[in-house]
N, C-alpha and C positions, 0 to 999 in steps of 0.2 A: 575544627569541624570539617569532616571531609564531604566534599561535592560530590552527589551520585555521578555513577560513568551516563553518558547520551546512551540510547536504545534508538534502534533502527527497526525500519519494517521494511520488509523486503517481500515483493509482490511478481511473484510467476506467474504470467497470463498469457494464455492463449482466446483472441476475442473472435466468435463467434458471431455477434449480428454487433455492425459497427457504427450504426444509427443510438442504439442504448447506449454499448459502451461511451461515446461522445457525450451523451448527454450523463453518465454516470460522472466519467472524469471531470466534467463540469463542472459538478457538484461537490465533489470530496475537498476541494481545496477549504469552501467554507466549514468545512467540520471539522478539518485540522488546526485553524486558526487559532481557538479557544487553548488548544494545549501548547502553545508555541512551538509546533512541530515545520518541519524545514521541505518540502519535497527539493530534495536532491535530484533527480534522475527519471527521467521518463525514456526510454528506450526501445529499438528493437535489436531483437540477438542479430549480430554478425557474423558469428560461428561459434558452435561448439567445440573446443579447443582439447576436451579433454571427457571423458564419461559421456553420457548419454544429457540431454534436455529438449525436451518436449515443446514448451512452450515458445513462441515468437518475440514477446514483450517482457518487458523488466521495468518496476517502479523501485525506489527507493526513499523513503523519509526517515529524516532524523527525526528525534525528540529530545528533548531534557532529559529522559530519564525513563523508567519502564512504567513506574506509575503513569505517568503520560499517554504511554501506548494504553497501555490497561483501560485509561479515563474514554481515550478517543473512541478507542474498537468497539467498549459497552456502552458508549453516550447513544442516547435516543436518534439525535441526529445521524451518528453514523449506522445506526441497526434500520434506522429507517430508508439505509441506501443499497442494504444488503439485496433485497429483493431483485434491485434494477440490475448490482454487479451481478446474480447469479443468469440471471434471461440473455447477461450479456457475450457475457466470457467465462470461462473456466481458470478461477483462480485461487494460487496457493499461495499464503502468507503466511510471514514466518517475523517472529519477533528476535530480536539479537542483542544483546548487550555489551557495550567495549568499550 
């Protein structure tokens, strides 16, 4: 029986009003929990080393698996946080598998 590969989400933001975003990233940790997902990385860019990047900030979580991200992204809990990230910041997420 072979083990799915982990899935990553990988989060490009630029935050715009920094009172939500705080009270956003508050929040996401408990919604991640349920799928056993890992936040790796909370960050700001230090340079762009190579092409063009917009955004200031970088998150990063692992998961189990891609079901997992799938489960997380559409659970109630996290759609009902979508609102706060969009008023907050301008953010691109991108799902990965490896």
């Amino acid at each position: 029986m072979s083990v799915p590969p982990s899935a990553y989400v990988i989060g490009h933001i630029s935050i715009r009003d920094d009172a939500r975003w705080a009270e956003y990233r508050d929040k996401v940790p408990a919604t991640l929990e349920p799928w056993g997902a890992e936040l790796l990385l909370r960050a700001k860019t230090a340079a762009v080393l190579g092409g063009s990047h917009h955004h200031t900030d970088v998150v990063i979580i692992r998961f189990p698996d891609l079901a997992s991200v799938n489960g997380w992204f559409n659970s109630a809990a996290y759609q009902a946080l979508i609102p706060l990230r969009s008023a907050a910041a301008d953010v691109d997420l991108i799902s990965f598998v490896g």
